[in-house]
C-alpha positions as CSV (number, residue, x, y, z in Angstrom):
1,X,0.0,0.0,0.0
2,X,2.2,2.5,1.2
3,X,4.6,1.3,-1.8
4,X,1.8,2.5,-4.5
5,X,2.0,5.8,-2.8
6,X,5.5,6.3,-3.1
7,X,5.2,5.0,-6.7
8,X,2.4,8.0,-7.2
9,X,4.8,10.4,-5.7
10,X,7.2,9.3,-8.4
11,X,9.7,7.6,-5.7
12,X,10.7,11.8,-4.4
13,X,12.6,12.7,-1.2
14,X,12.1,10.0,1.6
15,X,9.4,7.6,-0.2
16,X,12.9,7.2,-2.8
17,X,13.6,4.0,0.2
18,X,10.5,2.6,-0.4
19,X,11.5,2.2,-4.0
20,X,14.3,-0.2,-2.4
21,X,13.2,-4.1,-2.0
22,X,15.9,-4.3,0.9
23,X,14.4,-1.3,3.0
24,X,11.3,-2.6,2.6
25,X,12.1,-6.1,3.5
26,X,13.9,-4.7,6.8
27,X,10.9,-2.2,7.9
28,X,8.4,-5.2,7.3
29,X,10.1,-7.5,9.6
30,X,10.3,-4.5,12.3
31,X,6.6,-3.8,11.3
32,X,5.7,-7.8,12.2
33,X,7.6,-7.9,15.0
34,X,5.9,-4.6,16.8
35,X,2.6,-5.3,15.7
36,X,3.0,-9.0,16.9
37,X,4.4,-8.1,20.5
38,X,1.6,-5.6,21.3
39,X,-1.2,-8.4,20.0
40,X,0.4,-11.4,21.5
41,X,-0.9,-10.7,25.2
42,X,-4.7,-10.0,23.9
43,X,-4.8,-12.6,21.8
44,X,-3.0,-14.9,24.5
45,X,-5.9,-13.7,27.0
46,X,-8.1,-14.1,24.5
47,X,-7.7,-17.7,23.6
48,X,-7.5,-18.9,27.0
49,X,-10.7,-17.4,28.1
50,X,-12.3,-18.6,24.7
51,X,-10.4,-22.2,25.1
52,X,-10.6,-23.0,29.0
53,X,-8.8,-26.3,28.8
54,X,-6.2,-25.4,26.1
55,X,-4.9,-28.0,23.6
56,X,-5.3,-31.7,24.3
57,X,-2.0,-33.3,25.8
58,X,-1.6,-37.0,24.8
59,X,-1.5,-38.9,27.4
60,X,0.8,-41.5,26.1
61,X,3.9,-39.0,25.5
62,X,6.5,-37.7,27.1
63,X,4.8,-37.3,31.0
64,X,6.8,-34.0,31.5
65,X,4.4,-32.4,28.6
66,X,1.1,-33.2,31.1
67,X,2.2,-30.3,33.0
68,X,1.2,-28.3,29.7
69,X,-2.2,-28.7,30.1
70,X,-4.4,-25.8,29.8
71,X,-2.0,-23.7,27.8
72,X,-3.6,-22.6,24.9
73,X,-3.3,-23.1,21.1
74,X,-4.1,-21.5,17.6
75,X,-0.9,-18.4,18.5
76,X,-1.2,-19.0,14.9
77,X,-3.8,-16.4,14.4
78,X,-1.3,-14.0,16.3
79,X,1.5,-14.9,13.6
80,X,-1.0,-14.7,10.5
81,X,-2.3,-11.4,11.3
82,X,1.2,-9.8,12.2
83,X,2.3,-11.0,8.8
84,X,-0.2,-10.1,6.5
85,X,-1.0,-6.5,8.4
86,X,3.1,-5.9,8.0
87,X,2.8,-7.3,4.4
88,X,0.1,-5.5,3.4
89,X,1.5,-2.4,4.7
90,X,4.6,-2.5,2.7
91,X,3.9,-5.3,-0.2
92,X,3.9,-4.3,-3.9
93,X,-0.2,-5.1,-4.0
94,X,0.5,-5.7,-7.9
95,X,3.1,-8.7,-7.7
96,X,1.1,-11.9,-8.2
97,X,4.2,-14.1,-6.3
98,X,3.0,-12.4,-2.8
99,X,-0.6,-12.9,-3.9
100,X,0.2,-16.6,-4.0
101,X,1.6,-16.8,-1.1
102,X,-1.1,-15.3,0.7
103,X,-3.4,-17.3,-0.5
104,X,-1.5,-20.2,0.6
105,X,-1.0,-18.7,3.7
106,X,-5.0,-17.6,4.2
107,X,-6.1,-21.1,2.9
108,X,-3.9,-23.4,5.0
109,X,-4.1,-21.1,7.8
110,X,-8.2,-21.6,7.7
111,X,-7.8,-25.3,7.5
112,X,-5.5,-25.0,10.4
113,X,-8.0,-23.2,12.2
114,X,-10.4,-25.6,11.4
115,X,-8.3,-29.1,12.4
116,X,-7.7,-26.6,16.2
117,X,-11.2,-25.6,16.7
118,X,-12.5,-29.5,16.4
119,X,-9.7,-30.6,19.1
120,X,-10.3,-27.6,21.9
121,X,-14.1,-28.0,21.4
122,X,-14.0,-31.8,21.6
123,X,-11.0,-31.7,23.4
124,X,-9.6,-34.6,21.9
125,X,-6.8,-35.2,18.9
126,X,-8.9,-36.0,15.8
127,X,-9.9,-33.1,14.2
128,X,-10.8,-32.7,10.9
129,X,-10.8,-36.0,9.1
130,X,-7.2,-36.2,7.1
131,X,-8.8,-36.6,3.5
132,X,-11.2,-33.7,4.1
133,X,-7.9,-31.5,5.3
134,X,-5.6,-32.8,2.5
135,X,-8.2,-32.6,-0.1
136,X,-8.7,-28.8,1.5
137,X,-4.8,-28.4,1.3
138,X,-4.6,-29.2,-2.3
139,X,-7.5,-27.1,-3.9
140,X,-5.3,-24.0,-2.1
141,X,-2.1,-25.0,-3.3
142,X,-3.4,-25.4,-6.8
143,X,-4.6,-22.1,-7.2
144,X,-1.4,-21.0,-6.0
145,X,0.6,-23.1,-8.2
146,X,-1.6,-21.3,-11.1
147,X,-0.9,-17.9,-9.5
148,X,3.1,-18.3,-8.9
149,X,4.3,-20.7,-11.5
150,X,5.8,-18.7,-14.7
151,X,8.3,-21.5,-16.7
152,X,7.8,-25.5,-15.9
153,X,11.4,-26.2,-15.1
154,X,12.7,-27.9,-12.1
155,X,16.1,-26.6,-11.6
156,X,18.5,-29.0,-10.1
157,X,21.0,-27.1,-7.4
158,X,24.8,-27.1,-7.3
159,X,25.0,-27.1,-11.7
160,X,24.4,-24.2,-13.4
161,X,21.5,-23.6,-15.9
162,X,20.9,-27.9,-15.6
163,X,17.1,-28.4,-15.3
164,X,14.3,-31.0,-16.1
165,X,11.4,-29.7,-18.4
166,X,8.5,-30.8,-16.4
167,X,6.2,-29.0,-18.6
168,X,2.3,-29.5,-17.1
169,X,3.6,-31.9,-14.5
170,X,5.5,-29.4,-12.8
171,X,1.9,-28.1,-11.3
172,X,1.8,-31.1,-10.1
173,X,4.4,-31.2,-8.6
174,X,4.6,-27.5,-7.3
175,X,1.3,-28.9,-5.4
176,X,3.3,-31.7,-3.5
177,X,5.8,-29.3,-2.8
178,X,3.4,-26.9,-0.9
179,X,0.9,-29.5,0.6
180,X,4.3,-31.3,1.6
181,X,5.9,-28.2,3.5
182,X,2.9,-27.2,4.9
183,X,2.5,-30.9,6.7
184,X,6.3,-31.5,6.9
185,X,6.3,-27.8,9.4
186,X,2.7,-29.2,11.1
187,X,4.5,-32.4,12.1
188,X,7.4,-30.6,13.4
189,X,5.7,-28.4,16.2
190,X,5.7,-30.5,19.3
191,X,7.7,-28.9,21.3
192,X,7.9,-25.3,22.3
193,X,10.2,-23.2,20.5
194,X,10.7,-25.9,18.3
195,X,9.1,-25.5,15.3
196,X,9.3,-21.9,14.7
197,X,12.6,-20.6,14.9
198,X,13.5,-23.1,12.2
199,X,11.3,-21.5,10.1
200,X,12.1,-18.3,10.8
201,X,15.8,-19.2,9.4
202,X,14.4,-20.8,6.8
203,X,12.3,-18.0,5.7
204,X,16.0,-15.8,6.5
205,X,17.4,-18.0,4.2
206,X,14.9,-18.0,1.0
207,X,14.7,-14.2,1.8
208,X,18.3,-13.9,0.0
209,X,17.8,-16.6,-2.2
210,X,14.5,-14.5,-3.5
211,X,16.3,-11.5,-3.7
212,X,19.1,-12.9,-5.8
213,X,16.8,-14.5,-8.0
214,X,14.8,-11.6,-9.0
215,X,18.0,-9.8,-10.1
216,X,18.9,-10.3,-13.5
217,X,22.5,-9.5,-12.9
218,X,23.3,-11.2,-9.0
219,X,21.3,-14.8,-10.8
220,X,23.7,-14.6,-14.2
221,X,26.9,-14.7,-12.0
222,X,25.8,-17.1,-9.9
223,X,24.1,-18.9,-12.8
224,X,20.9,-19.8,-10.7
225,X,17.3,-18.8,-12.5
226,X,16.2,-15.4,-13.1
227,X,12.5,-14.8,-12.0
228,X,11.6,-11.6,-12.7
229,X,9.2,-10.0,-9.5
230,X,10.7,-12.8,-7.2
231,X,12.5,-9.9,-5.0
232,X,9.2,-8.9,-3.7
233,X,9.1,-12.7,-2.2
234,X,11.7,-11.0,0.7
235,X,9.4,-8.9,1.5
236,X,6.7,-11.8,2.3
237,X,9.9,-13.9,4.0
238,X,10.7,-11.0,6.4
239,X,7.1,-10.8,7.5
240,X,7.4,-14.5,8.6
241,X,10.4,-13.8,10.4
242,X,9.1,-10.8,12.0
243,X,5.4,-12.0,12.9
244,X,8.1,-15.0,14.0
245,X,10.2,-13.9,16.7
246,X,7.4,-11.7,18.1
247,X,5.5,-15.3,18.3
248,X,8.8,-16.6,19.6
249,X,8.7,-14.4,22.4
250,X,5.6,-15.8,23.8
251,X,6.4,-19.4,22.8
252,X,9.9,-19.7,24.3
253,X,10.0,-22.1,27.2
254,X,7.4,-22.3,29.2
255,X,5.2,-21.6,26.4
256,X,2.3,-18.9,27.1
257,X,0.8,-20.3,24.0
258,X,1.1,-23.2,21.1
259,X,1.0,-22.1,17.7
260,X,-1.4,-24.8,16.4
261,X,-2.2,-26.2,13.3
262,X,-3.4,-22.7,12.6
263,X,0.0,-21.5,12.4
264,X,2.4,-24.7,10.7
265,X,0.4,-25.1,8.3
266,X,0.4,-21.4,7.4
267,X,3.6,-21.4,7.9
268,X,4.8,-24.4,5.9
269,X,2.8,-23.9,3.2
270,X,4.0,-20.4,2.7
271,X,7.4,-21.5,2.7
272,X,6.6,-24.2,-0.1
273,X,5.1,-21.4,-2.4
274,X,8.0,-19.6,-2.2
275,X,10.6,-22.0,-3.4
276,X,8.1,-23.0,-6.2
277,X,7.9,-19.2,-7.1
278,X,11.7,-18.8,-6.6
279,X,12.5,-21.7,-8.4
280,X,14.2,-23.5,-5.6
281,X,12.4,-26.5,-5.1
282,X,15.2,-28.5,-4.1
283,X,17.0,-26.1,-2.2
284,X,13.8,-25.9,0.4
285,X,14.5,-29.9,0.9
286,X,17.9,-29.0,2.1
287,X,17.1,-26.1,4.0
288,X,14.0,-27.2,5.7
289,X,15.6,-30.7,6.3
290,X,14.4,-30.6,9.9
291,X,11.2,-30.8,8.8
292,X,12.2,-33.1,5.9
293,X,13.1,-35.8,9.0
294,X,10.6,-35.3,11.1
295,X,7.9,-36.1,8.5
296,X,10.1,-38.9,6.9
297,X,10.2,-40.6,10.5
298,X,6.4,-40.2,10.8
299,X,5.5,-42.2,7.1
300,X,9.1,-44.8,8.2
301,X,7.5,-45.3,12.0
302,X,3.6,-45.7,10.3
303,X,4.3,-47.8,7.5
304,X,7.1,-50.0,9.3
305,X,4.8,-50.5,12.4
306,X,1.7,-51.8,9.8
307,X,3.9,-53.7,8.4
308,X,5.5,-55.5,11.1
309,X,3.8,-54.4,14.3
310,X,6.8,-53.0,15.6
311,X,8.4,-49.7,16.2
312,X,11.3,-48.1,14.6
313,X,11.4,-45.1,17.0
314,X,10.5,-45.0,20.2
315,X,7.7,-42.0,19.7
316,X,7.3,-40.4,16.4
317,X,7.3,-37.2,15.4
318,X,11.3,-37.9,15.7
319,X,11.7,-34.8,18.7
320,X,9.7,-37.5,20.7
321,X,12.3,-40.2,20.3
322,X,14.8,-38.0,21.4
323,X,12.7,-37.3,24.7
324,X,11.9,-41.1,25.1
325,X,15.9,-41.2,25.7
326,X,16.5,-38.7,28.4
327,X,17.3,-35.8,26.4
328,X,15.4,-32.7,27.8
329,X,12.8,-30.9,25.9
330,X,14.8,-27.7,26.0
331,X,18.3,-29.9,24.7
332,X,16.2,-31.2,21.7
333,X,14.9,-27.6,20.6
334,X,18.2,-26.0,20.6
335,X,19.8,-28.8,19.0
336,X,17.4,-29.4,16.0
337,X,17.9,-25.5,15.9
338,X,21.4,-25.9,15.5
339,X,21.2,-28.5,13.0
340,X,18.4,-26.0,11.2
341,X,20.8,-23.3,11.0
342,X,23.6,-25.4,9.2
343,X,21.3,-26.5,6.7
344,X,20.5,-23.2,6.3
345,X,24.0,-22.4,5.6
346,X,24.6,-25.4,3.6
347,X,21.4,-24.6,1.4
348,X,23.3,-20.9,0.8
349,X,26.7,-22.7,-0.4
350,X,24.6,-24.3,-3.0
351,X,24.0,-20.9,-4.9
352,X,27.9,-20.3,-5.2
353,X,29.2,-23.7,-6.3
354,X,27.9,-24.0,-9.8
């Protein structure tokens, strides 16, 4: 919004920084960050009034999570409106790669809602049947494969210009990549703290790679694909981190409140749009590998336990496991953090050695 204004005042005296994709990007991710810290307690208060018990605890995990009971859940609502408010604020309202990835972010976060409101008003772990959600998950991430998705090529990291013409099937497959993400983050928030500081790196992380994409002359020397607009995807990736860290704040250890499915499936889906729309499909998989293994040990401990009756882990979501053998709930966050932030780094190397 405010960009269009500067644009009408033909870019003169201090609307000139609004002209910049890097300003913007940094004063979006203040702009989350405020407006998310003076929400948070309201909508904290809020939810626990509205929820009295809070989110179901299962009774067969980890025993130190039954003193969690009565916390609420659905922070995501706090995260979604800090983004979209900052975003909206200082977006360019005519680039259809943010549109995308708010309606990703709108769609999964409803579904989200959805899935939450079944388990606090039943207070139990259902929710919303799995084929209605997934079938919910895939209508949104179609239209935003049409919406975000210029040239059908899936471009293979590390080489330079080496790619494989998908042609139609890469909608397809930008679908997978979304619904994937959006699951892959969902299955990753167990624990607090855990689930969003990862993707707050991650969305660090595509932030630059969206930047150097949409310039013609940083994507030639480093030979990765050009998509023209994709700069204004940093501006959408620094409202995640912003609307982040103020959701962070409330989240760290002893949580005040759970982000829900409200907010990982918002989140993960958004983060899937944007590698479709940057062109860095692959790249997410390294980055996001956290959330890569946590959702790989979910199908490996399902379809091995059907199969056999026994257990590969002892608890899946893997973060479980790790509690099942001593390690401390804050000791698994800040090491799956860790191991976030090299993947992170190692999913940056990949744009320099082509």
């Amino acid at each position: 919004m405010l960009y269009q204004l500067a644009e009408w005042l033909n870019f003169e005296g201090f609307s000139n920084l609004i002209r910049y994709q890097t300003f913007r990007a940094g004063i979006t991710l203040l702009t989350a960050l405020v407006i998310g810290l003076i929400i948070g307690p309201r909508f904290i208060n809020m939810l626990r009034v509205r929820q009295g018990k809070g989110q179901p605890i299962r009774e067969d995990g980890p025993q130190s999570h039954l003193a969690k009971r009565g916390t609420p859940t659905m922070g995501g609502l706090m995260i979604v409106t800090a983004l979209l408010l900052s975003l909206l604020l200082w977006m360019d309202v005519t680039s259809h790669l943010l549109w995308a990835c708010i309606v990703v972010t709108l769609g999964f976060g409803l579904i989200g809602f959805l899935d939450d409101y079944d388990k606090v008003t039943k207070y139990a772990h259902k929710g919303v049947p799995a084929k209605v959600r997934l079938a919910g998950e895939f209508v949104v991430a179609a239209v935003a494969a049409w919406l975000a998705v210029g040239e059908t090529n899936l471009y293979v990291p590390v080489f330079s210009n080496l790619y494989v013409p998908l042609g139609p099937f890469y909608y397809l497959f930008a679908i997978f990549v979304i619904v994937g993400a959006g699951n892959a983050v969902n299955l990753t928030d167990g624990l607090d703290g855990l689930a969003i500081m990862p993707v707050i790196i991650a969305a660090g992380t595509f932030a630059i790679i969206a930047y150097l994409a949409g310039r013609v002359d940083y994507s030639s020397y480093l030979g990765i694909p050009h998509v023209k607009g994709a700069g204004e995807l940093a501006i959408f990736c620094a409202a995640m981190m912003g609307a982040g860290l103020a959701f962070l704040w409330f989240n760290a250890p002893p949580a005040a409140v759970f982000m829900g499915d409200t907010g990982s499936l918002a989140l993960g889906g958004a983060l899937g749009v944007i590698a479709v729309a940057a062109h860095h499909e692959i790249v997410l998989a390294i980055v996001g590998g956290l959330f890569v293994m946590e959702a790989v040990s979910v199908i490996v401990q399902v379809a091995v336990y059907k199969r056999t009756g026994k257990r590969v882990f002892r608890m899946a979501p893997i973060h479980h496991h790790f509690e099942q053998l001593g390690w401390k709930e804050s000791t698994v966050v800040i090491r799956f953090w860790i191991v976030s932030i090299v993947l992170a780094l190692i999913g940056l190397a990949t744009l320099k050695v082509r």
